[in-house]
N, C-alpha and C positions, 0 to 999 in steps of 0.2 A: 835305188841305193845299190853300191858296188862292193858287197861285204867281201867278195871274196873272188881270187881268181884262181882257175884251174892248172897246176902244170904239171907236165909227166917227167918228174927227176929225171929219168932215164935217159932222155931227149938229150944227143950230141949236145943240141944249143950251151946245156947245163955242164959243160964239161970246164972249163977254166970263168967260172958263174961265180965269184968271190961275193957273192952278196946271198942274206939270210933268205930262206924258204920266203918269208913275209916279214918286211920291214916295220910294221905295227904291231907284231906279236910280242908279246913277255914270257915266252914259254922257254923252257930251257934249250932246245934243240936250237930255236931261229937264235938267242942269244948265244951259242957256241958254239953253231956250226955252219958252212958254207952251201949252197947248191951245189958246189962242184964237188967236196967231199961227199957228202950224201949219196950224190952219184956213183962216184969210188964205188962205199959202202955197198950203192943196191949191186951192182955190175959186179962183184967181186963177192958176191952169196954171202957177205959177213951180217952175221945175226943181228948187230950192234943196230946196223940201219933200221931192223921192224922196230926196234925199242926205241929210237929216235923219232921214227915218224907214228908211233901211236902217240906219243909225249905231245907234240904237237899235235894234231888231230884230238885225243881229247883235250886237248885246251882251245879250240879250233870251234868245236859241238860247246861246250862252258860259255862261250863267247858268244856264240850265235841264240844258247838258250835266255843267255843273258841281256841281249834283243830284243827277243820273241817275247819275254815278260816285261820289257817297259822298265 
């Protein structure tokens, strides 16, 4: 099973990335925002990004615990 794939926002690749962190997610961050923004955000020291990517991450951990129980 392929829950999930790794990517370091950071990463040039992500820089004009108009698509969500993870296209299967429901969490607020992938529903309203892009890789390439995010990006922005980490590369540009704005706070806004750690609060966007825990949003996501704990719904990330929710999802995989929600798995793990069957």
């Amino acid at each position: 099973m392929n829950f999930y794939d790794t990517i370091n926002i950071g990463n040039e690749e992500y820089r004009e990335d108009f698509s969500p962190i993870d296209q299967n997610c429901d969490c607020y961050t992938c529903q309203s925002y892009t890789k390439a923004y995010l990006r922005h955000l980490l590369r540009t020291d704005e706070p806004l990004f750690l609060r966007l990517a825990s949003i996501h991450n704990l719904r990330f951990y929710h999802k995989l615990m929600e798995i793990l129980r069957g």
